[in-house]
TIKOLLUM-539974 format. One record per residue (C-alpha): residue number from 0; x, y, z. Coordinates in nm, 2 decimals, always signed. Layout:
N
NUM, X, Y, Z .
...
This chain:
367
0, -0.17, -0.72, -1.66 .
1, -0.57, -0.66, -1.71 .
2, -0.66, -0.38, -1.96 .
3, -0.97, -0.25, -1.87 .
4, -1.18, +0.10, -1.99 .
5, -1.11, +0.40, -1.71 .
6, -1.45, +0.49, -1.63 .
7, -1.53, +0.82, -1.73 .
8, -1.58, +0.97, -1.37 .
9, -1.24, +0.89, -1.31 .
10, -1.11, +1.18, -1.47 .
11, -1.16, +1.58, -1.38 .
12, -1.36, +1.77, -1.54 .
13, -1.13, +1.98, -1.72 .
14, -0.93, +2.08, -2.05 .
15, -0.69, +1.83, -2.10 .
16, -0.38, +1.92, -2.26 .
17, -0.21, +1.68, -2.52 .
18, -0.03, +1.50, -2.30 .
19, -0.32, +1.39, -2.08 .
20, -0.54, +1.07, -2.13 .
21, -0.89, +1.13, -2.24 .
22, -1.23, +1.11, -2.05 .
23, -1.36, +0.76, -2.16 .
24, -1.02, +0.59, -2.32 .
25, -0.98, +0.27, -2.40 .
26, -0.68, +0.23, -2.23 .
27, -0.52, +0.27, -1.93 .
28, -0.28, +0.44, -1.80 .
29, +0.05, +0.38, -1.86 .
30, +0.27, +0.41, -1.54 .
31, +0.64, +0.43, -1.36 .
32, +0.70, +0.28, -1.04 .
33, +1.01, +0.49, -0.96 .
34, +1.21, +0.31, -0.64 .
35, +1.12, +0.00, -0.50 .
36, +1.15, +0.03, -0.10 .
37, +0.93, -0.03, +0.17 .
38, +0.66, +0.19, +0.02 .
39, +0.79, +0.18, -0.34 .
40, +0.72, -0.18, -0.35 .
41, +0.37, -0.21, -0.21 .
42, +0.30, +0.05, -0.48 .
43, +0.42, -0.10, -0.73 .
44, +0.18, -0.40, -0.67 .
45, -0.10, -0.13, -0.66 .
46, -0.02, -0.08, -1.04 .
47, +0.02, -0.39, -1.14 .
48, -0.34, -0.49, -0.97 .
49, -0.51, -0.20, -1.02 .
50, -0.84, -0.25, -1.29 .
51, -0.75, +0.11, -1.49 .
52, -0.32, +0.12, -1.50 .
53, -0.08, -0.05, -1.66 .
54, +0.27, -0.09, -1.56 .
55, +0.49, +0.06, -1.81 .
56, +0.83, +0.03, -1.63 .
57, +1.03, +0.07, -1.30 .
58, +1.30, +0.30, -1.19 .
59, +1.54, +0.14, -0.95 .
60, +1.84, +0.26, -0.74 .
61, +2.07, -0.05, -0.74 .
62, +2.26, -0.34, -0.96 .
63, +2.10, -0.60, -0.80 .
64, +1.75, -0.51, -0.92 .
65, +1.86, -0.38, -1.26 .
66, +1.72, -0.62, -1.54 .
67, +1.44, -0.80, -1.26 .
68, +1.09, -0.86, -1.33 .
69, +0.82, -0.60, -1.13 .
70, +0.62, -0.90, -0.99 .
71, +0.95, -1.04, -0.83 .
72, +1.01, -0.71, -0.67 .
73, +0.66, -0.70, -0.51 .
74, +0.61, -1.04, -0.41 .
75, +0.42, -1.16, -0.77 .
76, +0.45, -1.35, -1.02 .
77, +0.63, -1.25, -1.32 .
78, +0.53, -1.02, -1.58 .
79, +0.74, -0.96, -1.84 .
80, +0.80, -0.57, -1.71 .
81, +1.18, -0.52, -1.59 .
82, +1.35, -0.28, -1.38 .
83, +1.61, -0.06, -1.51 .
84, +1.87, +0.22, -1.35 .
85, +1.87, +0.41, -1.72 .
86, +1.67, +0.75, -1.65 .
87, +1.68, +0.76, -2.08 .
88, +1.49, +0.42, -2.09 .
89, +1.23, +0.56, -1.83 .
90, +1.16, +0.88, -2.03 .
91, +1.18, +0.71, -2.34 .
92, +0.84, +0.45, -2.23 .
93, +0.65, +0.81, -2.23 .
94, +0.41, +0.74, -1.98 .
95, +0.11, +0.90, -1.85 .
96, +0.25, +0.91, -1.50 .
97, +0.56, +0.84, -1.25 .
98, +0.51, +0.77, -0.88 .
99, +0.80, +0.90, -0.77 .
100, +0.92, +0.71, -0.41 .
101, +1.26, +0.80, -0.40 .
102, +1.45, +0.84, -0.04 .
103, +1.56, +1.22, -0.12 .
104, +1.46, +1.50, -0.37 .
105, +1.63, +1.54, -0.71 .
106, +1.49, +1.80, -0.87 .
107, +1.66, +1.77, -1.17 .
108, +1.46, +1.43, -1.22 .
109, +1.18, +1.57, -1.16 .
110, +1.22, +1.88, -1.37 .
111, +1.33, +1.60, -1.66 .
112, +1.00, +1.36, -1.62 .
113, +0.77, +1.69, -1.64 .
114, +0.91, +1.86, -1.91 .
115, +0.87, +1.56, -2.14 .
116, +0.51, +1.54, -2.10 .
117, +0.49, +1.28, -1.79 .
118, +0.25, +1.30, -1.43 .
119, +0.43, +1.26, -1.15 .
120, +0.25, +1.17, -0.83 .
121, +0.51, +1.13, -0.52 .
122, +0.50, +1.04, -0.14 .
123, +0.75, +1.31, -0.06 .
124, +0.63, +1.61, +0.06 .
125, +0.80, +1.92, -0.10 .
126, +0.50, +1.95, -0.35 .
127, +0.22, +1.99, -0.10 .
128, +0.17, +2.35, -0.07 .
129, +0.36, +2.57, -0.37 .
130, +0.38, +2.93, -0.18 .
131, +0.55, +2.73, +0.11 .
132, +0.81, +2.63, -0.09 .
133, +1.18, +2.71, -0.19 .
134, +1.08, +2.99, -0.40 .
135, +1.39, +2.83, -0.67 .
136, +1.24, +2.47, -0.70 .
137, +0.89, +2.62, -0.74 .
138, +1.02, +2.86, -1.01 .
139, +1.19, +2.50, -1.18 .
140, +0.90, +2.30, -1.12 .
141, +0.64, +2.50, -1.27 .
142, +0.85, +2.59, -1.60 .
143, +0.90, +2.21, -1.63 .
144, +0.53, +2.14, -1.60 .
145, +0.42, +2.41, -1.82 .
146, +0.70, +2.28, -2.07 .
147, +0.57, +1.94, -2.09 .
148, +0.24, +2.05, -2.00 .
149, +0.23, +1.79, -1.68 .
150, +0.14, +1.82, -1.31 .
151, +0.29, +1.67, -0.97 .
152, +0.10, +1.66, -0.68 .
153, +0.24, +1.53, -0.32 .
154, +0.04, +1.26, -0.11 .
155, +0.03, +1.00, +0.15 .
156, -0.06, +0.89, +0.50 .
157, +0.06, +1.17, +0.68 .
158, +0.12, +1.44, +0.54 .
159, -0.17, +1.37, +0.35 .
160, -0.45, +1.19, +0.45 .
161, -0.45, +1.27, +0.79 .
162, -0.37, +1.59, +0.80 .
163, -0.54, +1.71, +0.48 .
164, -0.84, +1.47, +0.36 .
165, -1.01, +1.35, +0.66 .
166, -1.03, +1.69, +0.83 .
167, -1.13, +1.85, +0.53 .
168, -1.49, +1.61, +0.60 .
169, -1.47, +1.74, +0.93 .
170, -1.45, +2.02, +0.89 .
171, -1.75, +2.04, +0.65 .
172, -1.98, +2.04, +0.98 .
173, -1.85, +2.32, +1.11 .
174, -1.94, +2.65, +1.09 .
175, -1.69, +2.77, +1.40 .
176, -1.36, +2.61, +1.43 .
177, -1.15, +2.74, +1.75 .
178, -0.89, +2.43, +1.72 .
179, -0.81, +2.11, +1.53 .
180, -0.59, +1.95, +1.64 .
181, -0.42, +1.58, +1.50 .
182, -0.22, +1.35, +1.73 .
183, -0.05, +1.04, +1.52 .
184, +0.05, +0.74, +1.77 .
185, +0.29, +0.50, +1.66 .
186, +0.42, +0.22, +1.93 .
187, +0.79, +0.13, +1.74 .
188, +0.88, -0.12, +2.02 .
189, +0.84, -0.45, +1.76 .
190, +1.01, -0.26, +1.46 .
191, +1.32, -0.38, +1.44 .
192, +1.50, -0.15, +1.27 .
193, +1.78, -0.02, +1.50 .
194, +1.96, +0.25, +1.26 .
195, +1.62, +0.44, +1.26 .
196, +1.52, +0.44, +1.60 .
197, +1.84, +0.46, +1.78 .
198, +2.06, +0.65, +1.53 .
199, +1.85, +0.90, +1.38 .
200, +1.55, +0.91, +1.62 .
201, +1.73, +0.89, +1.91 .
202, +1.59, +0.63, +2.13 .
203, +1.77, +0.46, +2.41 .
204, +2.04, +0.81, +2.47 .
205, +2.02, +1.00, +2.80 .
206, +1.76, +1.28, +2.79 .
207, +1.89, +1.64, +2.70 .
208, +1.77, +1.90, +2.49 .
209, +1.59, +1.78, +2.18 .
210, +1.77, +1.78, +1.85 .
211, +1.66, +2.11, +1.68 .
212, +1.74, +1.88, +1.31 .
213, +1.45, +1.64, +1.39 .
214, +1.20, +1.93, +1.50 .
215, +1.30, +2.14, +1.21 .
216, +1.27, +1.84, +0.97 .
217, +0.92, +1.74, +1.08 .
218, +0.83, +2.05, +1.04 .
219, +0.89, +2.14, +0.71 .
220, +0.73, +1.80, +0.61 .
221, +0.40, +1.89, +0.82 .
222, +0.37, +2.26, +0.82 .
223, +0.28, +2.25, +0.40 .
224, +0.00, +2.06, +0.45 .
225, -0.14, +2.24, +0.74 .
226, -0.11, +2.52, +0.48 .
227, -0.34, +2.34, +0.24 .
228, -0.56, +2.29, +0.51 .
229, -0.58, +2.63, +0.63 .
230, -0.62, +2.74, +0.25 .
231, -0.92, +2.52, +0.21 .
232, -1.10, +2.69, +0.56 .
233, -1.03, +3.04, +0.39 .
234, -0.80, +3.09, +0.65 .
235, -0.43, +3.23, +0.74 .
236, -0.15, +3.14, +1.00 .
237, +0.02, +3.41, +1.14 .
238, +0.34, +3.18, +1.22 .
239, +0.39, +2.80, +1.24 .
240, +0.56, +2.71, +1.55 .
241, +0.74, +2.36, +1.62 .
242, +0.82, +2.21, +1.91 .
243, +0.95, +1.85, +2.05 .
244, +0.98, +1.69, +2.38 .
245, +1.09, +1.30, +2.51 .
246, +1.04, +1.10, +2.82 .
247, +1.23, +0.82, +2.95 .
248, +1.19, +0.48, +3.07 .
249, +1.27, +0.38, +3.42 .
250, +1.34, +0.09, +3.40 .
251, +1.55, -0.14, +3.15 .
252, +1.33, -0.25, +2.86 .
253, +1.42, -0.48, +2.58 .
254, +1.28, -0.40, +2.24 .
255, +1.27, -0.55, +1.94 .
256, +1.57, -0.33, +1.79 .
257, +1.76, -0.38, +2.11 .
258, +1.80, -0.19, +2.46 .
259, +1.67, +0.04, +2.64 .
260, +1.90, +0.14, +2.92 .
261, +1.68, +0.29, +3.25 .
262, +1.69, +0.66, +3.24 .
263, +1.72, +0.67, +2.83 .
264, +1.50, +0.82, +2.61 .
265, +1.18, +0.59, +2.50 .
266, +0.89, +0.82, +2.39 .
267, +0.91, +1.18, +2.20 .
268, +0.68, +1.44, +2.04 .
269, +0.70, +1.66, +1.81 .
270, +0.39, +1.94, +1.76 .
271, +0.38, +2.19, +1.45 .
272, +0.10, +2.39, +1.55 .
273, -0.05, +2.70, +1.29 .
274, -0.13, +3.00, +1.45 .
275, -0.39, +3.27, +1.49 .
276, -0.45, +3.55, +1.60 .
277, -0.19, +3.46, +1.92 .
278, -0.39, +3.10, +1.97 .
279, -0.30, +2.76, +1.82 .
280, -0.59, +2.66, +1.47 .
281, -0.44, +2.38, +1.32 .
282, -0.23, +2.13, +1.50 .
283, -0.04, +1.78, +1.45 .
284, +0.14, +1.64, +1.72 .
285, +0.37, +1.30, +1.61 .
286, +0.39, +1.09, +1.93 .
287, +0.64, +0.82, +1.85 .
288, +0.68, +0.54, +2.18 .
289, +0.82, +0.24, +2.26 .
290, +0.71, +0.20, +2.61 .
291, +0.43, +0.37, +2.78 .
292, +0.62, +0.31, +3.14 .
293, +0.77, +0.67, +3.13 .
294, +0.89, +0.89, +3.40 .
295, +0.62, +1.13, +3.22 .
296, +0.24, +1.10, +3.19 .
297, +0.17, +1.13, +2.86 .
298, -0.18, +1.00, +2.74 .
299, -0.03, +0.75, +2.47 .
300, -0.28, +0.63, +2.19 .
301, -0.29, +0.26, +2.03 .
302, -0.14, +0.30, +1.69 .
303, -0.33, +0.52, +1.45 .
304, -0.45, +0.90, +1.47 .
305, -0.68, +1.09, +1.71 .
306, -0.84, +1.44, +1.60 .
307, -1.01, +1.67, +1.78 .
308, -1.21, +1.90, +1.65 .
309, -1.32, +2.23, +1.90 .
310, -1.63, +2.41, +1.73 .
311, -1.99, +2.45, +1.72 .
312, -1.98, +2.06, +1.62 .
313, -1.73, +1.94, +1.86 .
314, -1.59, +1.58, +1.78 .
315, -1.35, +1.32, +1.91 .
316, -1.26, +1.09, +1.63 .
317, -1.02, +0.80, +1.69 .
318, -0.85, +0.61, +1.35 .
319, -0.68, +0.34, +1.45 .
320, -0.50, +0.07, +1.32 .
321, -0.63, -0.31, +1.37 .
322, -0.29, -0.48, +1.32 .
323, -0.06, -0.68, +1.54 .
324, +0.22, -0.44, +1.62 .
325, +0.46, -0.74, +1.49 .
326, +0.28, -0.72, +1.12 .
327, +0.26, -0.37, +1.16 .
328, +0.61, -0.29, +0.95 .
329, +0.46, -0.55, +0.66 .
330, +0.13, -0.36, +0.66 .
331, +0.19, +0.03, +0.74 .
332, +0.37, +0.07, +0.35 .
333, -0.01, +0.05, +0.24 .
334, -0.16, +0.34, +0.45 .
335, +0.11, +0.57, +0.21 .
336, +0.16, +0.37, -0.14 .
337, -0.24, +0.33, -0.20 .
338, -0.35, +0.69, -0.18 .
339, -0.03, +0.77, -0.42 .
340, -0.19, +0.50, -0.65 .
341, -0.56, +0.62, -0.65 .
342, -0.41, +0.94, -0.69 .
343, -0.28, +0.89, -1.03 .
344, -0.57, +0.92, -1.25 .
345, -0.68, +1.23, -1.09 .
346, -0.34, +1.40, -1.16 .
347, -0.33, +1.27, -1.49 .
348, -0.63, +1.46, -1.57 .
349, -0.56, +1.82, -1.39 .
350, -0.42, +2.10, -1.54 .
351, -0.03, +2.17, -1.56 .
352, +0.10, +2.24, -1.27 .
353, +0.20, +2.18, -0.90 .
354, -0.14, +2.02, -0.82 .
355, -0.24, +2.09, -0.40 .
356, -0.54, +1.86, -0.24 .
357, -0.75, +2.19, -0.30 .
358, -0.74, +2.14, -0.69 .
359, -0.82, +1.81, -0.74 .
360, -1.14, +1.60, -0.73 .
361, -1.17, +1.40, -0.38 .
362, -0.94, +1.07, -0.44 .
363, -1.15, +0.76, -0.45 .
364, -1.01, +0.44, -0.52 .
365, -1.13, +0.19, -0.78 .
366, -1.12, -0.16, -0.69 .
């Protein structure tokens, strides 16, 4: 692994305490990969490459990468750093900083890597907003990063990117916003993954009403950072509404997970929208498809994002992704791990705390 200097302008301009790397060091720093999925993986070659971090260790979940080597966990060569399910060897490397992938929250983990002095930047979304969340695990969080005198900040695609960075620069041209609104396309017909789509998303059943889990869950995962957002504008929601809604297929369509009977379920949405003053402000819609043959006319994107923007600087901006939808599953795990990885030494260098988009410097990676 390269050792290189962190450039100075790397790091926030404030006081660090103890635990935190200084302005202008001579090393790097020293990170976790914790979990090594889909998007655990592609970060953990993001350490390992990256000019200013150094691997430290890895975190994993199961026996059968217990004792590997990092590089043969991300596709690399090997490099002498080896995975380990002991949560005492992890704290033990005291590292600057844990990205924290893991599939569900344990706050007790968390609470643990904070209150012995380590950053943790994560791709799940319970951190984004602090007043929006469970007023218990805020209380545990901040007591742990105040005890180690750490921070944790939440960040990825979407939530994230999407939904906080880029219309944060859009919004910079405004000086009336009526709406902005975020729609995120994703065409899931050559993802071959059939215990997602059919089991937990629901594709390929007969249409009915549309499971209140899934709106509720997407909700709670989007509504935070359309709080941040909101925050940044100097603005308030007077509620946060969700919503979903599916089409079907007419017609018997094979996909790459399997098939799609006519008259089953083959496109949804699901729209959190913010509220005020009785009109929709902030808005993302997920519209997840794979078909656009529906029985319903829905205006359905190419994978990638579209936002509009209604002001006194109107805009129309489309993001899209330039992939072959059957290299898309190989390639989507960057949009989330990178930002997590240029995200670290910004967190490293912020006060205590549960860290929001709002209080760190813009994220900028160095290549």
């Amino acid at each position: 692994m390269a050792r290189h200097t962190i450039a100075p302008n790397l790091a926030a301009p404030n006081s660090l305490s103890d635990n935190k790397t200084d302005v202008g060091s001579s090393r790097p720093y020293r990170v976790v990969q914790w979990a090594t999925g889909n998007i655990g993986a592609r970060a953990l070659r993001g350490v390992i490459e990256h000019p200013d971090l150094e691997l430290a260790g890895i975190y994993v979940y199961s026996d059968d990468k217990d004792g590997r080597d990092a590089g043969e966990l991300c596709g690399l060569g090997s490099i002498g750093v080896l995975a380990s399910r002991s949560i005492d060897d992890i704290v033990d490397l005291d590292a600057d900083c844990v990205l924290y992938m893991a599939r569900a929250l344990d706050a007790d983990e968390i609470c643990r890597i904070l209150a012995t002095g380590t950053n943790v930047v994560t791709t799940r979304g319970e951190f984004h907003h602090p007043a929006s969340m469970d007023p218990v695990l805020r209380a545990q969080v901040e007591a742990a990063c105040k005890l180690g005198g750490a921070s944790i900040h939440s960040t990825g695609s979407s939530p994230g990117f999407i939904t906080e960075a880029v219309p944060m620069v859009l919004s910079s041209i405004q000086r009336r916003l009526d709406l902005l609104a975020i729609d995120e396309f994703a065409d899931l017909s050559q993802r071959n993954t059939p215990e997602i789509l059919f089991d937990i998303m629901g594709f390929g059943r007969p249409p009915r009403e549309f499971d209140e889990g899934r709106i509720a869950h997407v909700k709670s995962s989007f509504a935070p950072s359309l709080h941040v957002l909101a925050d940044a504008l100097g603005l308030t929601f007077d509620a946060v509404a969700a919503h979903g809604e599916t089409a079907t297929t007419p017609h018997k369509l094979d996909i790459a997970a399997g098939t799609l009977d006519a008259g089953t379920i083959a496109a949804q949405r699901i729209t959190v929208v913010g509220m005020r003053a009785g009109k929709p402000l902030l808005q993302f819609r997920a519209n997840w498809y794979c078909s656009t043959d529906l029985d319903t006319d829905w205006e359905l994107g190419t994978t990638g994002w579209h936002i509009s923007v209604v002001g006194d600087a109107p805009l129309e901006v489309d993001l899209r992704f330039p992939v072959p939808l059957d290299r898309m599953s190989k390639m989507a795990p960057a949009y989330t791990a990178n930002r997590a990885v240029n995200a670290v030494s910004r967190v490293c260098a912020a006060p205590p705390g549960i860290c929001t988009t709002l209080d760190l410097p813009q994220i900028i990676a160095a290549l």
